[in-house]
C-alpha positions as CSV (number, residue, x, y, z in Angstrom):
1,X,-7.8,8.3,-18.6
2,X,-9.1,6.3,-16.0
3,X,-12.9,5.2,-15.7
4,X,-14.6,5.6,-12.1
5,X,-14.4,3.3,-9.5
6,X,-16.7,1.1,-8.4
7,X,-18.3,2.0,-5.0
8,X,-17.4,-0.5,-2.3
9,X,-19.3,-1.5,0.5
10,X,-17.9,-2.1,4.2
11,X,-16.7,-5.8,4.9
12,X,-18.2,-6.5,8.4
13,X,-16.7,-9.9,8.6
14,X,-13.4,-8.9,8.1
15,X,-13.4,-6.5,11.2
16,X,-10.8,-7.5,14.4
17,X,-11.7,-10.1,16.2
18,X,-10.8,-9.8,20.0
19,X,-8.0,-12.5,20.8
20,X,-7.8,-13.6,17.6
21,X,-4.1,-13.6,16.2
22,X,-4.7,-11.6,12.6
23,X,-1.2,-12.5,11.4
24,X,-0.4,-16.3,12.0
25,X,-1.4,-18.3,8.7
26,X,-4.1,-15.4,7.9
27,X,-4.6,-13.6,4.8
28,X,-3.7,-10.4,4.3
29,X,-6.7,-8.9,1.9
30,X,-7.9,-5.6,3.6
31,X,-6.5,-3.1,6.1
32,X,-10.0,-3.4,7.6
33,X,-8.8,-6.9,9.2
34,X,-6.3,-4.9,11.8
35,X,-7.2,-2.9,15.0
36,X,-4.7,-0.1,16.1
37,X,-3.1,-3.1,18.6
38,X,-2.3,-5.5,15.5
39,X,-0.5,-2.5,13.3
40,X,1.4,-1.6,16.7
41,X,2.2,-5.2,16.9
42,X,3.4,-5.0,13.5
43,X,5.4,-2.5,14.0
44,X,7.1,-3.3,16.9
45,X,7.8,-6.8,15.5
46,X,9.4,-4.6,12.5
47,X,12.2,-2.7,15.1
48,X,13.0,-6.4,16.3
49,X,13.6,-7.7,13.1
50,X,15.7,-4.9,12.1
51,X,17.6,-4.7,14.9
52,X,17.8,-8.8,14.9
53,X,21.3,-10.7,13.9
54,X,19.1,-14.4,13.2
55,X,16.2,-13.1,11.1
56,X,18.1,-14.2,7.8
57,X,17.6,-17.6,9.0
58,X,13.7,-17.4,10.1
59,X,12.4,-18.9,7.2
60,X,14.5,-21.2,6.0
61,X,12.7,-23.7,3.7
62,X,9.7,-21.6,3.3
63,X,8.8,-20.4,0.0
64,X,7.2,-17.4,-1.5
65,X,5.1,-17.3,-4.9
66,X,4.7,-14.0,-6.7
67,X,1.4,-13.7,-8.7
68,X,2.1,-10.6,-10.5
69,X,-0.9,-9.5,-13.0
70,X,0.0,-6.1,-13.0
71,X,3.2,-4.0,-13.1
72,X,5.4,-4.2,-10.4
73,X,8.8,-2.7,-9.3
74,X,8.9,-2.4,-5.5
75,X,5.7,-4.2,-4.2
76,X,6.7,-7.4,-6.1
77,X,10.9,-6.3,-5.5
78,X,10.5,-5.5,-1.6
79,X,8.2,-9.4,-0.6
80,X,10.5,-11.1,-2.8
81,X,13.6,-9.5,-0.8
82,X,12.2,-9.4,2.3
83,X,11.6,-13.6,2.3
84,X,15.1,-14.2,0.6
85,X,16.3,-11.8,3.6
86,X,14.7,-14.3,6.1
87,X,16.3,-17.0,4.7
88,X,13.3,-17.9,2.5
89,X,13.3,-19.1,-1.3
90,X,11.2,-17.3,-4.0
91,X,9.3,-18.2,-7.5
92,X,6.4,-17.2,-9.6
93,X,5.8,-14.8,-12.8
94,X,5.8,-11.2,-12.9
95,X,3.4,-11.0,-16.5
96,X,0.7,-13.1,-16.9
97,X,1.4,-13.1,-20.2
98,X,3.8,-15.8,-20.0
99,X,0.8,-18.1,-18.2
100,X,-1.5,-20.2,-19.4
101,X,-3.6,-17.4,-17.5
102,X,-2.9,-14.8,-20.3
103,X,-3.2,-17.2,-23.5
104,X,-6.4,-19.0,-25.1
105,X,-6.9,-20.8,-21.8
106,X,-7.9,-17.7,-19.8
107,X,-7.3,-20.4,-16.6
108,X,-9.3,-18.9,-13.8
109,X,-7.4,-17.2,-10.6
110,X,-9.1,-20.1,-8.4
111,X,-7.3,-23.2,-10.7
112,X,-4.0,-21.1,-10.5
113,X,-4.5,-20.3,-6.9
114,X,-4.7,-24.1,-6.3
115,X,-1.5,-24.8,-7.9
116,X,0.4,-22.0,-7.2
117,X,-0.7,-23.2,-2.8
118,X,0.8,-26.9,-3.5
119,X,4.3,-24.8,-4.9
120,X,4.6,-22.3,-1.9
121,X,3.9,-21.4,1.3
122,X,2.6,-17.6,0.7
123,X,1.2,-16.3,-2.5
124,X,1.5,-12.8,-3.4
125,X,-0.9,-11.3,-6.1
126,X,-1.5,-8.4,-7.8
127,X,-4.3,-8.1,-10.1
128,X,-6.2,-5.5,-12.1
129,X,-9.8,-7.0,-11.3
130,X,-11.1,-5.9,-7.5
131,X,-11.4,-8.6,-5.4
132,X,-9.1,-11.2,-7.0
133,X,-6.6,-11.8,-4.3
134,X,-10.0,-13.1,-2.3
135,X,-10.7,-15.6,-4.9
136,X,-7.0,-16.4,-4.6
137,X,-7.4,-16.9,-1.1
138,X,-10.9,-19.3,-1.4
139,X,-9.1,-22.0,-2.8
140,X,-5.0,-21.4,-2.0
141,X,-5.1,-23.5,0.7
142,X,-1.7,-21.5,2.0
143,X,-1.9,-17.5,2.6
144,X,-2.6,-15.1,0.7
145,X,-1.2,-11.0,0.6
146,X,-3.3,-8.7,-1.8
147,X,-0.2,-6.7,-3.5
148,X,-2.8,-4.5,-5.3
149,X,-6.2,-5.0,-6.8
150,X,-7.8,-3.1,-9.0
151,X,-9.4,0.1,-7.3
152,X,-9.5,-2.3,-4.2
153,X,-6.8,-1.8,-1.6
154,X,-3.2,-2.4,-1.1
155,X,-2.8,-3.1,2.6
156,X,1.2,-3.8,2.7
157,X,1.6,-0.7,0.9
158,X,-0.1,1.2,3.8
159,X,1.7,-0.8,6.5
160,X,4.4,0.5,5.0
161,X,3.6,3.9,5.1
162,X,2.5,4.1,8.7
163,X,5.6,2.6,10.0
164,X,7.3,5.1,8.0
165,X,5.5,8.1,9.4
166,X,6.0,6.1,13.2
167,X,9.7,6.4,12.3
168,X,10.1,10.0,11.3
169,X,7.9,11.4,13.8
170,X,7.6,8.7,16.8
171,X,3.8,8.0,16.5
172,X,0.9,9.1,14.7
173,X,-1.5,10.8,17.3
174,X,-1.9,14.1,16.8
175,X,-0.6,14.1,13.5
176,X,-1.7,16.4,10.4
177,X,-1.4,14.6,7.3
178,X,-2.7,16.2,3.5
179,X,-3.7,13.4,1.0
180,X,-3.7,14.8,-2.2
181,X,-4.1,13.6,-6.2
182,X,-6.2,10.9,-7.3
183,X,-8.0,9.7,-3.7
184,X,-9.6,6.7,-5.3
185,X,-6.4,5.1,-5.5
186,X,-6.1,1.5,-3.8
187,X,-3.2,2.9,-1.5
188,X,-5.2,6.3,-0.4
189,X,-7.7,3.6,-0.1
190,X,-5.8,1.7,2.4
191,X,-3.6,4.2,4.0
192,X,-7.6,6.1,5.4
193,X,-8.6,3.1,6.6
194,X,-5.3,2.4,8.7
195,X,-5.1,5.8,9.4
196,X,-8.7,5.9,11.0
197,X,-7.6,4.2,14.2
198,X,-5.3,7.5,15.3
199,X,-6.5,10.4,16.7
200,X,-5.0,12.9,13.5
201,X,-6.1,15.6,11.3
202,X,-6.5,14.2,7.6
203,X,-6.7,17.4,5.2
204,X,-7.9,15.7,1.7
205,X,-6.8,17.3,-1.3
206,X,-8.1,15.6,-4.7
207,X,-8.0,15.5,-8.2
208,X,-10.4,16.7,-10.3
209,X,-12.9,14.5,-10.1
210,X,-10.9,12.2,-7.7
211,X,-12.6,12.4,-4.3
212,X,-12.9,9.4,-2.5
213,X,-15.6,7.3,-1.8
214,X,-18.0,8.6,0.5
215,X,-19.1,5.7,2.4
216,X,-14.6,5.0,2.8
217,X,-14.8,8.5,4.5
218,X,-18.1,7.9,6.9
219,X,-16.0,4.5,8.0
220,X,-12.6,6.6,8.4
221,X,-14.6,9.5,10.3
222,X,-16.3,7.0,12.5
223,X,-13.0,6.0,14.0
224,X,-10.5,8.3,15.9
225,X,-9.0,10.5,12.4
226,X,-10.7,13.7,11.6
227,X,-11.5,14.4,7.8
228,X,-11.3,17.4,6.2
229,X,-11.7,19.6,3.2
230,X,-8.2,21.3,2.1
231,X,-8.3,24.6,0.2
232,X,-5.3,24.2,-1.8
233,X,-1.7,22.7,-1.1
234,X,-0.1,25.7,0.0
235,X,-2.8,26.0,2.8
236,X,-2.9,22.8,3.8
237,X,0.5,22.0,4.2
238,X,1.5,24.5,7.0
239,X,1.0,22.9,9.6
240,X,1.2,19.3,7.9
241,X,3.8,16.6,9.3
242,X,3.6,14.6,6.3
243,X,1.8,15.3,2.6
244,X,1.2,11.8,1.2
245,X,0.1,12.0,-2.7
246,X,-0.6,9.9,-5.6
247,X,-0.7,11.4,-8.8
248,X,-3.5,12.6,-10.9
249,X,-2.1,11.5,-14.1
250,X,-3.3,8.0,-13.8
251,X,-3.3,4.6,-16.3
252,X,-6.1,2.1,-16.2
253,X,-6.0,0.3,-13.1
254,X,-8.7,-2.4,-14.6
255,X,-6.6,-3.7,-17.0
256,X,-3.3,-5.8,-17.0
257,X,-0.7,-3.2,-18.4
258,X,-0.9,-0.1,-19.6
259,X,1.7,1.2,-22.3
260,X,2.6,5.0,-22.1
261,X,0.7,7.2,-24.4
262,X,2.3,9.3,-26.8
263,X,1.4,12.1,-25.3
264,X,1.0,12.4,-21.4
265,X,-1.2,15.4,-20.2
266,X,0.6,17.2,-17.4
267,X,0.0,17.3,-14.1
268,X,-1.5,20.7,-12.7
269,X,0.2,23.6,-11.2
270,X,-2.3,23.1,-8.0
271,X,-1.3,19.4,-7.7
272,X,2.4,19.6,-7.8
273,X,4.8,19.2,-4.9
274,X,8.1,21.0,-5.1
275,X,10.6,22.6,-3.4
276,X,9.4,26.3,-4.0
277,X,6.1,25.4,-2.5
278,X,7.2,23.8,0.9
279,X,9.8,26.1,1.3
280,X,7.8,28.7,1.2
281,X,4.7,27.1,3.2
282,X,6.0,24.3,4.8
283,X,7.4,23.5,8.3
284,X,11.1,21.8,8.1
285,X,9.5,18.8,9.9
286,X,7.5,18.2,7.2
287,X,8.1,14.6,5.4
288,X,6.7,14.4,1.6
289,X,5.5,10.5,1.2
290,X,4.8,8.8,-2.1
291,X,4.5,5.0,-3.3
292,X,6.0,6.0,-6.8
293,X,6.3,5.7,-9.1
294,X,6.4,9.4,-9.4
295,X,5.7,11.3,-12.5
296,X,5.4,15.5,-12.2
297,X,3.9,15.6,-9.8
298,X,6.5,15.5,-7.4
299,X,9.9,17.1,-8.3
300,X,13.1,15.7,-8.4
301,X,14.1,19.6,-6.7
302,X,13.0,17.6,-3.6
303,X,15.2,14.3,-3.7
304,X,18.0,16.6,-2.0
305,X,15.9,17.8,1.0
306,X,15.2,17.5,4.1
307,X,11.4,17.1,2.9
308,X,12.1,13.4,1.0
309,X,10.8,10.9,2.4
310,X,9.9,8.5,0.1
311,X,13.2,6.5,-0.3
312,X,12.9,5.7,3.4
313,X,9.4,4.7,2.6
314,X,10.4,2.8,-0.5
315,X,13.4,1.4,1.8
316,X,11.2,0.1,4.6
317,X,9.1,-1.9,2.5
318,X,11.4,-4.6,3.0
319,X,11.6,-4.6,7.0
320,X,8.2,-4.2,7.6
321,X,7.2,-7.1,5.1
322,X,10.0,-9.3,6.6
323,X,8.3,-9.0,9.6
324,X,4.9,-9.3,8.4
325,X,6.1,-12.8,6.4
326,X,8.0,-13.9,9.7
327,X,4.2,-13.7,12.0
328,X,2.6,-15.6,9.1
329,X,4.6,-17.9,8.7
330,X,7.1,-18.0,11.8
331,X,6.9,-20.4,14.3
């Protein structure tokens, strides 16, 4: 099972800046960098590159390193597709393993961050220590996108899942969402502090044991969201447009990889999404959202439904990454 996160602490410095440009050659480390106006930006800049008949040419020559550390399908899968989409070349490892990072050398995340900046023009890491991607970042010399760290955050994840929830329901305001299973996780993590700028209803729903931090939901209640306590699922998602969860069967996020156990303890009955319990509670409007991967806790009974949406979410982490890449490293 997991062990508990560490608490973390506010970043002040890495709060919007008026008139500064957050995107153009900037790190992408925390979802506390952006203001409501930068994800709306974002956005926006997402429908134009969807709708766009040049973007596979937008970054021709440019090159993208992955960084991977951890285990990967779509967050490593949907940057590397979304720069060959713009016209862009890729490289990098996906297992550390296979470094001189993961061998008797132990080299340090600074000495590969320096190399890996004179190979690319955007680095994209995952690692299972918190804070890594910002040592990346120290000495990269070129951009950096945290892909994951630790019980950190995983701010294109959540990008992700905002303009998803913009595209099934046309914004966010006034917007009831439930958050349920493990609330520690570094994509809750990132998807309450994005969420804190609109004026919704969160109803948090967590694992045993699995409440989020409390100073992350004094900074989320001091914006525009409203936090609350749900009772169970089948309460809370009545009147819910959308019902994001992670599960509460979790690995180790501290370490590299984690190898399935033997035996995997089930997920239980009052965590599970299916199709029984939003049929019989839920509104038809209601969107089920997940970053997978998936285990029992949400039911393959709902892949055929009007309540899936986490293949368009899976789906649009390529658009909305193509056009994150294109304001980092556009012209």
């Amino acid at each position: 099972m997991t062990t508990t996160p560490t608490r973390t602490a506010p970043h002040p410095h890495l709060s919007p800046r008026p008139g500064h440009d957050p995107w153009h050659r900037a790190d992408v480390l925390s979802m506390r960098q952006y203001g409501r106006e930068d994800l709306q930006d974002l956005f926006h800049h997402t429908d134009t590159i969807r709708a766009s008949t040049t973007a596979r040419t937008r970054l021709a020559g440019r090159v993208l390193v992955s960084a991977f550390y951890q285990s990967s399908t779509r967050t490593r899968l949907a940057h590397e597709a979304a720069m060959l989409r713009m016209g862009g070349t890729c490289t990098g490892f996906a297992d550390a393993g296979v470094t001189r990072a993961g061998d008797f050398f132990g080299e340090s995340p600074e000495d590969i961050a320096r190399m890996l900046g004179g190979y690319g023009d955007v680095v994209v890491v995952r690692h299972p220590q918190t804070g890594a991607p910002r040592r990346f970042a120290s000495t990269a010399g070129v951009p950096v996108i945290n892909a994951g760290d630790g019980w950190g955050e995983h701010p294109t994840q959540a990008m992700t899942d905002l303009y998803t929830m913009r595209r099934f329901r046309g914004g966010l305001d006034g917007a009831t969402i439930v958050l349920t299973g493990d609330l520690r996780m570094r994509t809750m993590r990132s998807v309450l502090l994005a969420l804190r700028h609109y004026d919704c209803r969160l109803l948090l729903f967590p694992g045993p044991g699995m409440t989020p931090d409390p100073v992350l939901i004094d900074e989320v209640s001091a914006g525009a969201a409203r936090v609350e306590r749900a009772a169970s699922l089948a309460a809370a998602v009545r009147d819910a447009d959308f019902v994001y969860m992670e599960p509460v069967v979790q690995p180790d996020y501290t370490v590299g990889r984690s190898a399935a156990p033997a035996h995997k303890p089930a997920t239980p009955d009052a965590f599970r999404v299916d199709r029984a319990l939003l049929e019989n509670h839920a509104g038809p409007h209601l969107r089920v959202l997940h970053s997978l991967p998936r285990q029992d806790e949400l039911c393959t009974d709902l892949d055929d439904t009007s309540f899936n949406g986490y293949w368009a979410e899976a789906r649009n982490g390529v658009p909305v990454r193509m056009a994150l890449l294109d304001l980092m490293l556009g012209a």
